[in-house]
Every structure is written in structure tokens, then in C-alpha cells.
C-alpha positions in Angstrom: 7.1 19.8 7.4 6.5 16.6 5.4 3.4 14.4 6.2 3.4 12.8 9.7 2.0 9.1 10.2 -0.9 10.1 11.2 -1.7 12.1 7.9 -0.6 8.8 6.0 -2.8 7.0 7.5 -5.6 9.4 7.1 -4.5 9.2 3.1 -4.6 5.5 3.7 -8.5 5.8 4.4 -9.1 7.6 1.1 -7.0 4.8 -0.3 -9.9 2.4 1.7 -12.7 4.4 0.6 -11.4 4.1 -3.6 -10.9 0.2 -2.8 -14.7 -0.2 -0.9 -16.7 1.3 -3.8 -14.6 -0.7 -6.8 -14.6 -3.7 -5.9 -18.7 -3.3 -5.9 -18.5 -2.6 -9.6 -15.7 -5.4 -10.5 -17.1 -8.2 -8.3 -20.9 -8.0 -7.4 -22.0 -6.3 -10.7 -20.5 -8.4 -12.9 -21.1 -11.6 -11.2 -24.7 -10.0 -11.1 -24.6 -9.7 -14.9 -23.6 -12.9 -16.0 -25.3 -15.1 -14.1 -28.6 -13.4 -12.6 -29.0 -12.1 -15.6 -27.8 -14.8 -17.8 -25.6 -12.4 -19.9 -21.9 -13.4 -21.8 -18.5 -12.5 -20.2 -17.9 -9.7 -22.2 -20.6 -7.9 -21.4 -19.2 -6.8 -18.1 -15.7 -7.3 -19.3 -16.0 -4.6 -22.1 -17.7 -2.3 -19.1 -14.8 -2.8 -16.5 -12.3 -2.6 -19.5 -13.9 0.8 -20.4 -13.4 2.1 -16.6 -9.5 1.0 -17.2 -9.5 2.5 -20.9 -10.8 5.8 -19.0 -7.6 5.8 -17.1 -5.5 6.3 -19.7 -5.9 9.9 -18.5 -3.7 9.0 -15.8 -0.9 10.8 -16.7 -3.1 13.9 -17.3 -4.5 14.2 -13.8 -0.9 13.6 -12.4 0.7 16.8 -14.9 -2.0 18.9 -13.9 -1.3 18.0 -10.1 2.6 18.8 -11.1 1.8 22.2 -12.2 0.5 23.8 -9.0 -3.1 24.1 -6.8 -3.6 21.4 -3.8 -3.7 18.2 -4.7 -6.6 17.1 -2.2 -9.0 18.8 -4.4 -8.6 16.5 -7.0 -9.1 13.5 -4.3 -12.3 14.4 -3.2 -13.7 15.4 -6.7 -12.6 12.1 -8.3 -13.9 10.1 -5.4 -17.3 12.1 -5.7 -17.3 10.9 -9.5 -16.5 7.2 -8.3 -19.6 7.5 -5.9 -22.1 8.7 -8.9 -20.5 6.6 -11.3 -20.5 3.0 -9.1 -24.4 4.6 -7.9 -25.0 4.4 -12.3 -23.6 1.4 -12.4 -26.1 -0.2 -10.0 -28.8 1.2 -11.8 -27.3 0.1 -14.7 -28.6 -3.8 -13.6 -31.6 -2.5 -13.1 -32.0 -1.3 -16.9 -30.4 -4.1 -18.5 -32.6 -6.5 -16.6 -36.1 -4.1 -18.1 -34.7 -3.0 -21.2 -31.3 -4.3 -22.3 -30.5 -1.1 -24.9 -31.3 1.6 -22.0 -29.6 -1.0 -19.8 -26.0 -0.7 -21.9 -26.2 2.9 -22.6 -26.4 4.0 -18.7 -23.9 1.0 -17.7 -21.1 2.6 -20.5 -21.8 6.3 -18.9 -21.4 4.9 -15.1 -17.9 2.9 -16.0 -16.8 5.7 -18.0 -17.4 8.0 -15.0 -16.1 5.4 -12.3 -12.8 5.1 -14.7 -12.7 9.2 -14.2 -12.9 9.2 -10.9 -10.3 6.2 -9.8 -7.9 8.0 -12.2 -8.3 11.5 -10.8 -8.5 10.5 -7.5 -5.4 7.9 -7.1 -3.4 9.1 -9.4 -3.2 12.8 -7.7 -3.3 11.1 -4.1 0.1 8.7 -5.0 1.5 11.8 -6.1 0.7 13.6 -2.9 2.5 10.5 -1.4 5.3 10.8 -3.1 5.7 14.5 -3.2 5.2 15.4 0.5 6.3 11.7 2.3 9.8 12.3 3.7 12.2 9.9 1.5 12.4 7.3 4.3 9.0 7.0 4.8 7.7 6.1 1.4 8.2 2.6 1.1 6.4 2.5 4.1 3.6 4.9 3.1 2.9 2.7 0.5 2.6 -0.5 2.4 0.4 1.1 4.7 -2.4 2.7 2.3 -2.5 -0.2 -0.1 -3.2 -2.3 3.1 -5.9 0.1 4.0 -7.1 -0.1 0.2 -7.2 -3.8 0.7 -8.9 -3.7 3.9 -11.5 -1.3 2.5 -11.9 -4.2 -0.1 -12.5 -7.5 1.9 -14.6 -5.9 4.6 -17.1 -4.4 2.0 -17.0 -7.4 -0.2 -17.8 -9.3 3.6 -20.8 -7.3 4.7 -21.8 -6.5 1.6 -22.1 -10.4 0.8 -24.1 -10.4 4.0 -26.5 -7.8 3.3 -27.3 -8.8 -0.4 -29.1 -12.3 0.3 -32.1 -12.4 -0.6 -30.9 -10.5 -3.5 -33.3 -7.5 -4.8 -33.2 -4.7 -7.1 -34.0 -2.6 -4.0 -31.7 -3.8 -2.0 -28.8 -3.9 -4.1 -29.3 0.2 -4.8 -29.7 0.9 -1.4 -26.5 -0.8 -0.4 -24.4 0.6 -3.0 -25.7 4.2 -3.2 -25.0 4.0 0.8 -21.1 2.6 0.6 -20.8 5.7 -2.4 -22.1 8.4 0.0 -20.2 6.9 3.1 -16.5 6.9 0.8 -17.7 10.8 -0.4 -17.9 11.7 3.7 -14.9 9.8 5.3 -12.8 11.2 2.0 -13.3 14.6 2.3 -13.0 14.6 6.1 -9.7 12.9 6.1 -8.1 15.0 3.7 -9.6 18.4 5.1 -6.9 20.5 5.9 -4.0 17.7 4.8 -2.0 20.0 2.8 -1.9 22.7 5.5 1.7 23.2 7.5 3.3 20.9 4.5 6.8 22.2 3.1 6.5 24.8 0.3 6.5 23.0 -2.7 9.4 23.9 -4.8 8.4 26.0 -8.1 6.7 24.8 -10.5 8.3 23.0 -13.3 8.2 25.3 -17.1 4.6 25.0 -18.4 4.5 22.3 -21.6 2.5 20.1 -23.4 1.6 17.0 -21.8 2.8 15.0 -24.7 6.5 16.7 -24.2 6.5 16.1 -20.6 5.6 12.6 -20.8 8.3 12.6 -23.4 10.5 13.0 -21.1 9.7 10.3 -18.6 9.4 7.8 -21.3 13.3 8.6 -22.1 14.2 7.6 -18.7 15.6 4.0 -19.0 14.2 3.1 -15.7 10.9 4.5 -16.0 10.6 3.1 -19.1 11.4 -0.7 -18.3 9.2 -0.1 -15.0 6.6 0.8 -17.5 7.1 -2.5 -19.1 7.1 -4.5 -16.2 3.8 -3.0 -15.1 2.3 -4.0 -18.5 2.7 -7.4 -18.2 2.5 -7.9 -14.8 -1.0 -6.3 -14.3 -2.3 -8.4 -17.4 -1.7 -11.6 -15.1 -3.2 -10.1 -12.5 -6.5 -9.2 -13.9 -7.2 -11.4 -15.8 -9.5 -13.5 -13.4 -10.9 -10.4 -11.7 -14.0 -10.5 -14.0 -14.1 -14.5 -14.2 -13.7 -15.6 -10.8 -17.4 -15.1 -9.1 -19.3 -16.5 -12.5 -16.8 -19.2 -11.8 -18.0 -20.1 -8.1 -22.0 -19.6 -9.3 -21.6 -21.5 -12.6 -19.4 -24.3 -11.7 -19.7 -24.6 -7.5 -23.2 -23.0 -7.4 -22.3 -20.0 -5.2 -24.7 -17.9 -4.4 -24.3 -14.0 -5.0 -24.1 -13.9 -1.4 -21.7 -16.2 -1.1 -19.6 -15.5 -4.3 -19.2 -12.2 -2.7 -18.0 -13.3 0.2 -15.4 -15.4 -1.6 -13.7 -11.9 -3.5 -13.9 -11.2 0.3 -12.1 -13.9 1.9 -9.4 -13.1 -1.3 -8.9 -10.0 -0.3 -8.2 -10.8 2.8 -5.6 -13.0 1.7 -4.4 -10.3 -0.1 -4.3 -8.4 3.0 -2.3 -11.0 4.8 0.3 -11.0 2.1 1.0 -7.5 2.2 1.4 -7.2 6.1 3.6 -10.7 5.8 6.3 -8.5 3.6 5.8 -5.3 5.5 6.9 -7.5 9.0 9.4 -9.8 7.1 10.9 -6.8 5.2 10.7 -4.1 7.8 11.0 -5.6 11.2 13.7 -8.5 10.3 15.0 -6.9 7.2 14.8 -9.9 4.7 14.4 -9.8 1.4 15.1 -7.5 -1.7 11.9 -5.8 -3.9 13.0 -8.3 -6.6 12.4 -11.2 -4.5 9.5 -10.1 -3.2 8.0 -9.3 -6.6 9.4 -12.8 -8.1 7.7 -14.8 -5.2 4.7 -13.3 -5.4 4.3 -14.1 -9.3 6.2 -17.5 -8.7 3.3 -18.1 -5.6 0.3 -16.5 -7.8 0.8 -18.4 -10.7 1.0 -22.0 -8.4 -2.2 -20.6 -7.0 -4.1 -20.2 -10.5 -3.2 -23.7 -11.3 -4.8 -25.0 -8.1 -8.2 -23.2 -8.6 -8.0 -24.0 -12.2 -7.7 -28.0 -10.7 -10.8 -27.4 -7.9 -12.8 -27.5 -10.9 -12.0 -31.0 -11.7 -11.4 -32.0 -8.1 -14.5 -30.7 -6.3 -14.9 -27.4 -4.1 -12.8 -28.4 -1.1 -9.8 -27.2 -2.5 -11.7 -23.7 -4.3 -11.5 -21.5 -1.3 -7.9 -22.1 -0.2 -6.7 -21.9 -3.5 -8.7 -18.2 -3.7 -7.0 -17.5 -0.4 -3.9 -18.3 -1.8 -4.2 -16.8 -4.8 -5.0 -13.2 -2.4 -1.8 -14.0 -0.7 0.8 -14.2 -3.5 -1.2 -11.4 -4.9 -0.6 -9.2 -1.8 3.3 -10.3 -1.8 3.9 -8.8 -5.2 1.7 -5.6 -5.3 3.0 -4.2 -1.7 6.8 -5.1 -3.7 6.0 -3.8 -6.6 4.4 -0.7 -4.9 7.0 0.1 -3.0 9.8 0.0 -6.2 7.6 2.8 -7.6 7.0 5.0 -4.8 10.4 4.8 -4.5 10.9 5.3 -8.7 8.6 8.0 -8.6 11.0 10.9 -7.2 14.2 9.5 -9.3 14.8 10.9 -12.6 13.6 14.9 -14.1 12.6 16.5 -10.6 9.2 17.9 -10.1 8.0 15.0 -12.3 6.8 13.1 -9.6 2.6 13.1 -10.5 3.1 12.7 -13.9 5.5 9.3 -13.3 2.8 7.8 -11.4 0.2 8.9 -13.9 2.2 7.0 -16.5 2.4 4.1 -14.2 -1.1 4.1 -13.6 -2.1 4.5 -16.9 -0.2 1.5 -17.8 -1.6 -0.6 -15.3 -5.3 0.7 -16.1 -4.6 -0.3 -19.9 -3.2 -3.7 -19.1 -6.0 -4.1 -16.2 -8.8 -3.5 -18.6 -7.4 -6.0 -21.1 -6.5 -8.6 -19.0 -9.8 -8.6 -17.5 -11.3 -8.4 -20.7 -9.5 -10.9 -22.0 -10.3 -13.5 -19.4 -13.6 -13.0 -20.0 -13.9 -13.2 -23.6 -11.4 -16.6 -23.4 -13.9 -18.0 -20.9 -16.7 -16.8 -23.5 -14.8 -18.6 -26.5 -14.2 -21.7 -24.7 -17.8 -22.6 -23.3 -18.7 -22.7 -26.7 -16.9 -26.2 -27.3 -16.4 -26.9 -23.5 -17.9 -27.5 -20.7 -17.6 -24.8 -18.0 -15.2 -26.2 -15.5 -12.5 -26.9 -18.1 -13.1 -23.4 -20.2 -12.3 -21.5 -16.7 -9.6 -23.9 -16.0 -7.6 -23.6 -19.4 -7.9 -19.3 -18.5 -6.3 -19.7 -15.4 -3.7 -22.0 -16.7 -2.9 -19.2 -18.9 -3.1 -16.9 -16.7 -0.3 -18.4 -14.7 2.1 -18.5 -17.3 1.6 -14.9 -17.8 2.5 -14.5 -13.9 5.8 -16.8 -14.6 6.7 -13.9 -17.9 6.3 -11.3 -15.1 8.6 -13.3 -12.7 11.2 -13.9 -15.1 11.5 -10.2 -16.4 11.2 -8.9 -12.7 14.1 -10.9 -12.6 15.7 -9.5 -15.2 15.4 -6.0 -14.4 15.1 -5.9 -11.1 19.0 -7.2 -11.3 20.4 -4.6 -13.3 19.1 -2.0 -11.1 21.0 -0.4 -8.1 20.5 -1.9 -5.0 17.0 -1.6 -4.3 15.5 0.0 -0.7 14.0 -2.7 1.6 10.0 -2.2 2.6 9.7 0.0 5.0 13.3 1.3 5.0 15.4 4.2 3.6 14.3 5.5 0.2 16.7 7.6 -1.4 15.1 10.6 -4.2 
């Protein structure tokens, strides 16, 4: 037996869970750092890069995985680790606010921890995905968590936006320390008993280094260029995760609250984007991966331009822009999700965790830069410039980056096979 659609979608809740407690530690704590506590950028850019740098063990957690025991093991330790680490985190604001040096040292332990867990924890539940998902149900698999994940994002970064005016010390642990312990629950109940009635695996592959087996995925043109592709891609695509909510507070006067509630109404845009291609792509049948993937960035990078103008123009145009920006967003992640869930079982067979691991590490390195190099731009440029035009010249960038990422979709998407539509036959 391979996993029925109930047992994706119960994978697609641990997929919720992951997206619920990060965005807490991407969004609220670093909006919460730079302008409650009137501390630069890079602060909580070098933090959320570090939880990104952590990932580089990606491809570790996927080998192991590879090499035999049950896979939802790792899931529910490596959400466990996200819980404690996003808990640290939130204590974390409370040091740096009493004693900045105590403050840094528990802040770098929690993102270190919180980079352990994402990694363990996706990395080894995409493999699951792709290892037990019967080929003409992975395209859809993915569309289907990564809404979940995205779902998990915006209603948490809703409520919580609710629930955290008037903002307190108090309050801010009590809400995150209960999402970390509600994720820890609803994880290990949905994968309890997953793995049971599944297909015997086939043997495992011959015991090697890791640097030999990922070796041999790195000589895999595909993989390679795939590899690439996330790279660059990613880059654009964090780099106004850490900049956007100091962007609504400093220049719009957002509240915390209410710059919450803005990642939220993002996300949901995101949402929308993602079930727009699954309907388009799946029910009518239109559209390849590549032109999914180049609209997205095409769309993103028109978006960035128009927040980067709302600071000019006034607020009326910030939150559709945002929206916007979520939509595009959602168009070319569920695209470029579905090309490597259906990557992941082409090539050396049995290989299947430790491709996504390299994929994952790739997009964890080029998340943490990006997002560290947003912030430290936005850092640099409010030394000569006022704050509307520093943030506005970022996203500019930024959108040119997205354009690079169309144009070499385009480029290797093309000399591809013909590529599976969302939703439809996948072919190992």
C-alpha cells in the first residue's frame, strides 16, 4: 500500500504545525526586535540566517532517513526541537530587552535549535512524501501540504496578531509556548501509526559516507541545475521576510498587532495562489511547471515594485501590494514544489531523502542569506536615507532577483522533458 489521501492530508497537518510555529520566530520576533526594542536589522537577520545556516544539515537528516528506521520518528523529534527552540526564542526578547549579552546568547541557542528541528522534521517528512506517495499522486501531495503549511501560517499570524495587543512580555510567552505545545500534540497524533500497512520499502541502499552519496546526486545534471535554480530563486524570495513588518511599523506606523496581521493577510495571499494553480492546473489542465514558475517570479517581482512605491505613495496601495506579493509567491512555490517532488524519485534509486535534503539545504542557505541580506541593505541605506526610500531601493532589488529566477526557470525548464502538470501523472 502507498499513502491514501487521507494520510496525506494528515502529513499535510504536520506540514501546518512546522508553518504555525515559524512564522512566530520570522515575523513577530523580529518585528519585535527592531522596533520595540529599537534594535538594527541584522540583529534578527543574523538569528533567522543562523536557523537557515543550521539547515545545511538537510541532506544529513534525509541520508539517515535513506538508510532504514521509520521516518515519522524523525518528524515528531524535530518538531519537538522547533517547539523548545521557537519557546527560547520568545524568551530570548525577554533577555535582550533586561540584559542585551544574556539576551544574544539564549536568542543564538533557540535559532540554532529551531534550524535543527525545521531541517529534521521537513526534510525527513518530504521524503516520506516522496518515498511512499504513489507516482501520480505526488504532484498533488505537494500542493496539498504546502497549502496546509500556508494555512497553518496566515491563521496563526491572524489570531496571533489578535491576541498580542496590548503587547506584554507575559503575553507574548504564553501565546508562543502554547502554539509550540499545540504543533508537539497535533504532530505526533497525525503521524501515529502513518507508516503502518505502507509497502515494504525496498533494501536499503550500500552504507557510505554522506559526502560520497551526495556526490552522487550532485553528478546528476538535473539535480544539479535544480539545485541552481533553488539558489537563486529562494534568495528573491526571502529577502523581505525579515524587512517587511519593521517596514509597516517604521514607515506606516503599524502596530505589532497589526504588522502581524499584515504577514497574515500575505499568507493568505499566498494561499490563494497555490489553490489558483492547483484548480487551473489540475481541474482544467492549463499550464506547464515552467510557466507556472515564470509567472509567479514575473508577478512577484511586479508586486515588490508596488510595495516598494506605497512608501512614496501613501498606505492605500501597501496592503494590496502585500496581498499580491503572497499571490505570485504562492503561484511559484506550489510550481516549483511540484518539479521536485516530481525530481525527487528520478535519478540513483533509493536516493530519494537525500535529494530533498540537498534541495532543502540549498534553499535554507539561500533563505538565510537573502533574508540577511535584506536586512543588512535596509541597515546600510538608513544611514544616508530616509526610511521609505532605504526599504524601497531593497525591494527594487529584490525584484530584479525574481526576474534572474524567471529567466533561468526559463531556460531550464525548456530543456527538460516534458514536465507533469499539478496534480497529474508523475512518472519515477
Amino acid at each position: 500500500m502507498t499513502l491514501s489521501w487521507v494520510s496525506i492530508v494528515r502529513l499535510g497537518l504536520v506540514q501546518m504545525c512546522l508553518g504555525a510555529v515559524v512564522v512566530l520566530t520570522t515575523s513577530t520576533l523580529n518585528r519585535l526586535m527592531v522596533v520595540e526594542l529599537a534594535l538594527p536589522a541584522i540583529l534578527p537577520g543574523a538569528l533567522v540566517a543562523l536557523h537557515y545556516g543550521i539547515q545545511i544539515t538537510r541532506p544529513n537528516w534525509g541520508f539517515l532517513s535513506d538508510t532504514g528506521g521509520r521516518r515519522s520518528r524523525w518528524i515528531v523529534g524535530g518538531v519537538a526541537m522547533l517547539a523548545l527552540g521557537a519557546f527560547g526564542a520568545a524568551w530570548g526578547i525577554v533577555a535582550l530587552d533586561r540584559s542585551p549579552a544574556l539576551g544574544l546568547v539564549v536568542s543564538a541557542a533557540a535559532y540554532a535549535l529551531i534550524g535543527l528541528g525545521v531541517g529534521a522534521a521537513g526534510t525527513t517528512l518530504l521524503a516520506l512524501l516522496a518515498t511512499a506517495t504513489a507516482p501520480r499522486r505526488r504532484a498533488a501531495a505537494a500542493t496539498i501540504t504546502w497549502l496546509m503549511m500556508i494555512a497553518g501560517i496566515a491563521v496563526t499570524a491572524g489570531i496571533v496578531g489578535m491576541l498580542l495587543d496590548p503587547y506584554s512580555h507575559t503575553r507574548l510567552l504564553t501565546i508562543v509556548g502554547s502554539v509550540g505545545v499545540g504543533a508537539l500534540i497535533l504532530s505526533a497524533l497525525a503521524t501515529r501509526g502513518i507508516e503502518r500497512g505502507l509497502r515494504a520499502p525496498p533494501p536499503a541502499p550500500e552504507r557510505m559516507p554522506l559526502r560520497q552519496g551526495l556526490a552522487e546526486i550532485w553528478a546528476e545534471p538535473r539535480a544539479r541545475a535544480f539545485t541552481l535554480f533553488v539558489g537563486l530563486s529562494m534568495t528573491a524570495y526571502f529577502m523581505q521576510e525579515l524587512i517587511l513588518e519593521p517596514y509597516a511599523g517604521l514607515v506606516f506606523g503599524f502596530t505589532p498587532g497589526q504588522s502581524t496581521s499584515l504577514s497574515g493577510a500575505q499568507n493568505g495571499g499566498v494561499f490563494l495562489g497555490m489553490l489558483t494553480v492547483g484548480i487551473v492546473a489540475t481541474g482544467l489542465r492549463r499550464g506547464a511547471l515552467r510557466d507556472w514558475v515564470v509567472a509567479g517570479c514575473v508577478g512577484s517581482a511586479a508586486a515588490l515594485l508596488a510595495i516598494a512605491f506605497a512608501g512614496q505613495a501613501g498606505g492605500a496601495l501597501l496592503v494590496p501590494s502585500i496581498v499580491a506579493l503572497g499571490f505570485f509567491n504562492g503561484v511559484f512555490a506550489v510550481a516549483a514544489i511540484g518539479s521536485m517532488m516530481a525530481l525527487a524519485g528520478q535519478g540513483r534509486a533509493q536516493r530519494e531523502g537525500t535529494r530533498m535534503g540537498l534541495w532543502g539545504a540549498a534553499q535554507a542557505i539561500a533563505a538565510g542569506f537573502g533574508g540577511l541580506l535584506g536586512a543588512a541593505a535596509v541597515d546600510l541605506l538608513r544611514l544616508v536615507l530616509e526610511a521609505a526610500p532605504a526599504f524601497g531601493i531593497v525591494f527594487a532589488a529584490e525584484a530584479g532577483l525574481f526576474l534572474a529566477a524567471a529567466l533561468m526557470a526559463a531556460r531550464i525548464m525548456d530543456k527538460a522533458p516534458p514536465e507533469p502538470k499539478i496534480g497529474g501523472q508523475v512518472h519515477a
